[in-house]
Phi, psi and omega in degrees: 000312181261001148000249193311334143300309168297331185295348196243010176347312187291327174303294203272334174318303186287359169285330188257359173257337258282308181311316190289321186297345193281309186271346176280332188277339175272337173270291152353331165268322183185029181094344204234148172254157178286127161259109207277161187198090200301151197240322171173173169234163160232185166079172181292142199297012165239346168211102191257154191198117185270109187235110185253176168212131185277125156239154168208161199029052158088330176279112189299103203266328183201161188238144157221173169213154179181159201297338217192168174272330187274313145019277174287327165313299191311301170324301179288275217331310224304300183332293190300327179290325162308299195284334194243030188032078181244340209257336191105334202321300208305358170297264205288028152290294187319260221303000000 
């Protein structure tokens, strides 16, 4: 069943990590931490739907949405971490 994560390990990791790569790279930079920042939910209080936005220095680096706040939290990392060529994808495209 999890085959295909572990063969593709390096694809999927920065995606379930994304917040800790985010904030070691943003303090790393200067110190500042990344801020989430809820934008709002929709749906019914049993099927709730979560929408955040990561921001540093003021800039909206990424959006997310999810089922849960951290959830969505992960997500806008993962985006940010995309914009900020953190995840690796581009690595394993070249290959």
């Amino acid at each position: 069943l999890f085959k295909k994560y572990i063969d593709n390990l390096d694809v999927y990791l920065p995606k379930f990590n994304a917040k800790k790569i985010l904030q070691e790279y943003t303090q790393g930079t200067n110190k500042d931490r990344p801020e989430y920042e809820m934008l709002g939910k929709t749906g019914s209080e049993n099927d709730t739907t979560f929408r955040v936005q990561v921001l540093y220095n003021g800039e909206v680096l990424g959006l997310g949405t999810g089922k849960s706040k951290k959830q969505a939290e992960r997500e806008a990392a993962y985006e940010a971490c995309k914009k900020l060529n953190l995840t690796g994808e581009e690595i394993c495209q070249k290959q």
